[in-house]
C-alpha positions as CSV (number, residue, x, y, z in Angstrom):
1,X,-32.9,-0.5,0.2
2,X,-30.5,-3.3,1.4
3,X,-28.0,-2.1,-0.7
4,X,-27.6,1.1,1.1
5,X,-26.2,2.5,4.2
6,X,-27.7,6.2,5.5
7,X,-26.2,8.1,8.2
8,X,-28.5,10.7,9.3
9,X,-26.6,13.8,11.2
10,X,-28.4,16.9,12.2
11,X,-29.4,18.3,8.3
12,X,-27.2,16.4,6.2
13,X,-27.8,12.8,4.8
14,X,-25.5,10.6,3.2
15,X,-25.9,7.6,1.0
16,X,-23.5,5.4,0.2
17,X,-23.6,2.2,-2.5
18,X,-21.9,-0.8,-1.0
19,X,-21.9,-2.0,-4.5
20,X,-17.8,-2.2,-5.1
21,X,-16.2,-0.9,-8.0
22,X,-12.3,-2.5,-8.7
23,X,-9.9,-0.2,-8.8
24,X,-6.6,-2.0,-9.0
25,X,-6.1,-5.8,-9.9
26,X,-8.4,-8.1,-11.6
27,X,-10.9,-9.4,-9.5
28,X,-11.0,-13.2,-9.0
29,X,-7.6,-13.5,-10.6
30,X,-4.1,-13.1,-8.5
31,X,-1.0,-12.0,-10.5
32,X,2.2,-10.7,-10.7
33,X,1.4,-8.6,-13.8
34,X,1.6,-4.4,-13.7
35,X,-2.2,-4.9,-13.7
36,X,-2.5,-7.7,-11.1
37,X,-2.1,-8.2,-7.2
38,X,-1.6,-11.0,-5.2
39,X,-2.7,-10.8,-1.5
40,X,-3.1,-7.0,-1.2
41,X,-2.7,-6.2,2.5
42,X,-2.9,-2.2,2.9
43,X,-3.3,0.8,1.2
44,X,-3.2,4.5,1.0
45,X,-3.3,8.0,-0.8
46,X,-1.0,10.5,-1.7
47,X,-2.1,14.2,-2.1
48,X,-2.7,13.4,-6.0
49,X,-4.9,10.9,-4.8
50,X,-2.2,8.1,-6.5
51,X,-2.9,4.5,-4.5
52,X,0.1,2.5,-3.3
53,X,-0.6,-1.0,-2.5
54,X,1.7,-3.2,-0.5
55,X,1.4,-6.3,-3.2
56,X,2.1,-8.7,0.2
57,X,2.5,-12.0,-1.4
58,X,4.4,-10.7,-4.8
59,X,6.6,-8.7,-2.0
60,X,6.5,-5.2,-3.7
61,X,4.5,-2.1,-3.2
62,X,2.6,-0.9,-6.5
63,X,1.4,2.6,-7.1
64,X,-1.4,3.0,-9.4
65,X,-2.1,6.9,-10.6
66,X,-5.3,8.2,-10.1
67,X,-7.7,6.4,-13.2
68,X,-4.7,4.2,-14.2
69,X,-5.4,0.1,-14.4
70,X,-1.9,-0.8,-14.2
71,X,0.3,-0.2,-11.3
72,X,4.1,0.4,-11.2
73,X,6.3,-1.4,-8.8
74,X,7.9,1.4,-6.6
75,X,9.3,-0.9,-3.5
76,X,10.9,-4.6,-3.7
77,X,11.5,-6.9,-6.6
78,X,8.6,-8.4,-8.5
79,X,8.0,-12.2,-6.3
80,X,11.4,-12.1,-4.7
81,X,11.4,-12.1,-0.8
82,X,15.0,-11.9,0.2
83,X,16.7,-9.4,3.2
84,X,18.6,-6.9,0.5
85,X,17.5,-3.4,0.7
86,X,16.1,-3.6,-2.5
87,X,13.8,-6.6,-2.3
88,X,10.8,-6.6,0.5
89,X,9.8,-10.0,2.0
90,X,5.5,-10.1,2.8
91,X,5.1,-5.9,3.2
92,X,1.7,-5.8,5.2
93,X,2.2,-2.1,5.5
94,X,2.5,1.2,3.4
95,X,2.1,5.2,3.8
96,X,3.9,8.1,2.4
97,X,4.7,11.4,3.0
98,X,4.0,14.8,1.8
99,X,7.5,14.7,0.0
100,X,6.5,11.0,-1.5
101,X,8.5,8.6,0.5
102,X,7.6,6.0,1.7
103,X,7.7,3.9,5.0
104,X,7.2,0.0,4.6
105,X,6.2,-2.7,6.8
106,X,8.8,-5.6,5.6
107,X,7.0,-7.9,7.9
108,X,8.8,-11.0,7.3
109,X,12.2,-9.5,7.6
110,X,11.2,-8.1,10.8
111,X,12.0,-4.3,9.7
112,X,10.5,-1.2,8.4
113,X,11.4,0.0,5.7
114,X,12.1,3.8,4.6
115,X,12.5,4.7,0.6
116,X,12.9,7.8,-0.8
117,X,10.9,9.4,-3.4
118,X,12.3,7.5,-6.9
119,X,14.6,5.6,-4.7
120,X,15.7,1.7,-6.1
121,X,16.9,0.9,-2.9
122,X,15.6,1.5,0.8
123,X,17.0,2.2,4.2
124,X,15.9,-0.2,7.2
125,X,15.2,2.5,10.1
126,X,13.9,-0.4,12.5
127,X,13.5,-3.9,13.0
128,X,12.6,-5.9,15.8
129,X,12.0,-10.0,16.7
130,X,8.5,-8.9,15.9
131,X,6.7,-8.6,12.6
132,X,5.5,-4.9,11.7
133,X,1.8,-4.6,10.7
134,X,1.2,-1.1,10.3
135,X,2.8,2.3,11.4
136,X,1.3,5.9,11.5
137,X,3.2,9.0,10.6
138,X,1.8,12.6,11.6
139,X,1.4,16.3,9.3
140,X,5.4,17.0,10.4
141,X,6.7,13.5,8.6
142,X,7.2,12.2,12.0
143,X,7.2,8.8,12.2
């Protein structure tokens, strides 16, 4: 079936669909809505399996619970790219800790970005002349 992809290893087989299924935003349609994106750029989980989104061209990161088709803006202000630690300018990067914080790549303000759990604010903890694209961070919160 050309819709599938097998992988074979010793005596387990796997199947996956490649059929999609939307999980956040409206396909075909960019927004600046709770329930739209516009120019998502990277993702990841939390423990609870809730999704955050850096929302690159709206210049916020959303975080949509697990099942939940609207996301809530936890990072930047909603379409406005300035430099003030509350705004984000084109975040191309997101990942979180186990104590829910998070660590942003504010790539157009050269910086990344750390915000606390709940935070409305965030810290800048680097910056550089060049623009961020993604960070790691290990099981210790070590960035």
């Amino acid at each position: 079936n050309k819709n599938e992809f097998s992988l074979i290893a010793a005596s387990t087989s796997l199947r996956w669909n490649s059929t999609g299924v939307t999980i956040a935003g409206i396909t075909g349609s960019s927004g600046s809505s709770s329930n739209q994106l516009h120019t998502p750029y990277h993702l990841t989980l939390d423990s609870s399996d809730s999704l955050y989104i850096g929302d690159s061209d709206n210049h916020r990161v959303q975080k949509y619970l697990k099942g939940a088709s609207t996301g809530t803006t936890i990072a930047g202000q909603n379409a406005t790219p300035t430099t003030a630690l509350n705004n984000l300018n084109y975040p191309t990067g997101v990942i979180v800790d186990s104590n829910g914080n998070i660590y942003i790549a504010d790539t157009n303000n050269n910086r990344v970005m750390f915000w606390s759990n709940g935070a409305s604010s965030g810290t800048q903890i680097a910056g550089s002349s060049k623009k961020p694209t993604g960070k790691k961070i290990d099981t210790l919160n070590q960035f």
